[in-house]
C-alpha positions in Angstrom: 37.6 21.7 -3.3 34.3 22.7 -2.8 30.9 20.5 -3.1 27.7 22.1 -3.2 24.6 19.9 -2.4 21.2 21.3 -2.7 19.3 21.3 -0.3 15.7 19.1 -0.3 13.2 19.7 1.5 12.4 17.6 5.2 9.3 15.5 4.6 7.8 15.0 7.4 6.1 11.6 6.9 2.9 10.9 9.1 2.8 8.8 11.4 0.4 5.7 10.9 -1.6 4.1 13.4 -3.7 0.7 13.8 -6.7 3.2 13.1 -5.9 4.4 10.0 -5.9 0.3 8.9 -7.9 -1.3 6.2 -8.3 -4.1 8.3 -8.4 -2.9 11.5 -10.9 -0.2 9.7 -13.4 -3.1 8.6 -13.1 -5.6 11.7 -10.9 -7.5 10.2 -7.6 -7.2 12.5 -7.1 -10.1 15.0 -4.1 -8.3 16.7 -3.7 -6.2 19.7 -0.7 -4.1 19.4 0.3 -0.8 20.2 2.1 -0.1 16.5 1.1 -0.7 13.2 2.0 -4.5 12.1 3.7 -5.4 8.7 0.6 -5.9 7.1 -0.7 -2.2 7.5 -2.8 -0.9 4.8 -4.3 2.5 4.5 -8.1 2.4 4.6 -8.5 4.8 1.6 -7.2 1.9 -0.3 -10.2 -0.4 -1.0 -8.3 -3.6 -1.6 -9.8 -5.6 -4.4 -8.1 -8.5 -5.8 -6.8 -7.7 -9.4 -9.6 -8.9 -12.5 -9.3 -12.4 -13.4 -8.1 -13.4 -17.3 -11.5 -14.4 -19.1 -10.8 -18.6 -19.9 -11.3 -18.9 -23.7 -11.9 -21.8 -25.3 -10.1 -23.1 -28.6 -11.6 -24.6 -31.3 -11.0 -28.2 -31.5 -8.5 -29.1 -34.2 -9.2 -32.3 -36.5 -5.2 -33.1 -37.5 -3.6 -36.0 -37.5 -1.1 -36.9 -34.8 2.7 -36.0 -35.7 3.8 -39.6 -35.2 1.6 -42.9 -34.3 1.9 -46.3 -33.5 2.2 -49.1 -36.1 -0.6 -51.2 -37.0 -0.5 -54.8 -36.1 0.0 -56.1 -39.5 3.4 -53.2 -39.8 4.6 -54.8 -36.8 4.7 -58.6 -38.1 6.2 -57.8 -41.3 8.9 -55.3 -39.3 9.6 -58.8 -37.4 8.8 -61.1 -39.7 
């Protein structure tokens, strides 16, 4: 039997160096290696934090609480 695979093309993948780093890029690498660390990031990336959920406030609700102590004169005649 027979298989037939087709054939993909070889990517050749560049290879990245400390240069080519967002922080390294903008001063803001602290290392001195010959490779690329784990926290390499390509400089075309612009790293900005994601937008922040606006906080909105709720109305304040005037209901009554679901359940509430007993008044002092429900209390003597519960023990009375």
């Amino acid at each position: 039997m027979q298989t037939t695979q087709a054939k993909r093309p070889v990517r050749r993948t560049k290879k990245v160096t400390c240069d080519e780093c967002f922080f390294r890029v903008n001063l803001l690498c602290a290392l001195d290696l010959d490779e690329p660390c784990a926290t390499f990031r390509p400089s075309e990336a612009q790293l900005r934090p994601p937008q922040q959920l606006r906080f909105v406030f709720r109305q304040e609700r005037s209901t009554r609480a679901a359940w509430a102590f007993p008044s002092a004169d429900e209390q003597a005649a519960l023990h009375a």
